[in-house]
C-alpha positions in Angstrom: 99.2 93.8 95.6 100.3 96.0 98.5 102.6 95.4 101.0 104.3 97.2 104.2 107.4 96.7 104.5 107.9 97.3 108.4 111.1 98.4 109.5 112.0 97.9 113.4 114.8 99.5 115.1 116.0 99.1 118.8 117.9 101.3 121.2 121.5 99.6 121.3 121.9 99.1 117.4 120.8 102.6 116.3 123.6 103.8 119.3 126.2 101.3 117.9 126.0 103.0 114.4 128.9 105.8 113.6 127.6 108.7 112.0 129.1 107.6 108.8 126.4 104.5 108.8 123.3 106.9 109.9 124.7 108.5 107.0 124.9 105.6 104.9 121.3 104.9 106.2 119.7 108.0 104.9 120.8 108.0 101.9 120.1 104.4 100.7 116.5 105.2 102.1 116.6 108.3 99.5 117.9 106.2 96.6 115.5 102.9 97.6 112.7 106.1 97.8 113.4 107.8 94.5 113.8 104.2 92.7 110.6 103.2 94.2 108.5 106.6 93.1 110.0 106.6 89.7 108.8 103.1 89.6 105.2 104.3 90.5 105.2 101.5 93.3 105.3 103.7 96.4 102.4 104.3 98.0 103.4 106.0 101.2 106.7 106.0 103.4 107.3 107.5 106.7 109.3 107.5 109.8 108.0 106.6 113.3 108.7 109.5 115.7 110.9 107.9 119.2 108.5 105.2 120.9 108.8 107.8 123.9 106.1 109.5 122.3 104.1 106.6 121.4 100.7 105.5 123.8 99.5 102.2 123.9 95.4 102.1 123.8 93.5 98.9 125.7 89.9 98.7 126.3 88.4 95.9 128.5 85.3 95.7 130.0 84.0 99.4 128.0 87.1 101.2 129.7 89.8 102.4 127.7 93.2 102.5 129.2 96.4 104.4 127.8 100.1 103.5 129.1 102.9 105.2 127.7 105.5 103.9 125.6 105.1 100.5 123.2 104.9 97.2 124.9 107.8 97.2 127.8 108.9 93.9 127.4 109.8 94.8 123.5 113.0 95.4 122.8 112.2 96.1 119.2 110.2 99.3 118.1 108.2 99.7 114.8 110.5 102.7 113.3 109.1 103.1 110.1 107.3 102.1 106.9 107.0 102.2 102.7 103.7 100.8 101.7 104.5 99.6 98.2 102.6 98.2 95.0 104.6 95.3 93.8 103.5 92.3 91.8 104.6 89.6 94.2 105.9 89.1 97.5 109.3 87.9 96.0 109.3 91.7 94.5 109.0 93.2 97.9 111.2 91.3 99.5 113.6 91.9 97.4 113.2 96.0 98.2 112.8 95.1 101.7 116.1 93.5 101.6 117.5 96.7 100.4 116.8 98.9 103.4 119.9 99.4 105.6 117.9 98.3 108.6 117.5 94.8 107.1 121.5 94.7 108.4 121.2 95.9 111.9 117.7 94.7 113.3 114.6 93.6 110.6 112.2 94.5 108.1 108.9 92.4 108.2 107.2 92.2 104.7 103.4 92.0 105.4 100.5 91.7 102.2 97.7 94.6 102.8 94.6 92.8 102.8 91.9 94.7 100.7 89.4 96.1 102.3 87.3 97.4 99.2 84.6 94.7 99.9 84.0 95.8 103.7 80.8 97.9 104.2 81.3 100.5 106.4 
């Protein structure tokens, strides 16, 4: 089964960190990364670029409408992911609880639902 392990971040707790724990951050994201590919469970992994970048898409009515930015009222930001293939959810919570970020703000552990059957 697949799972996303959806790591948020905000503004004040990534400025609170010294450089010693982004340190500390990148490299138990390289170790949980290397573990996880030598393990043949990663599917994908990536970092989110800064929500300053992101647009947020609505459509009512047939018109689409973009504002910048996530949500405003969110304090939280989605700041990465690692899609993995584990056999339970116990499994990925246990590599969700892991990642650095798990100490400073949250990751969410989410099943993929599979799509296969879906016509398209």
């Amino acid at each position: 089964m697949k799972y996303m392990l959806l790591i948020y971040s905000n503004p004040e707790s990534w400025a609170s960190l010294s450089a010693e724990q982004r340190e500390g951050l990148s490299t138990a994201h390289e170790t949980l990364t290397r573990e996880l590919t030598e393990q043949g469970l990663l599917v994908s992994a990536a970092g989110l670029a800064d929500p300053i970048t992101t647009r947020t898409v609505q459509v009512r009515d047939d018109t689409t409408t973009t504002t910048d930015g996530p949500y405003a009222e969110a304090k939280e930001h989605l700041a990465g992911f690692y899609l993995v293939e584990c056999d339970d959810i116990d499994q990925a919570i246990g590599y969700a609880a892991r990642m650095p970020d798990a100490e400073y703000v949250a990751v969410e552990v989410r099943p993929v639902m599979d799509a296969s059957g879906l016509e398209m």
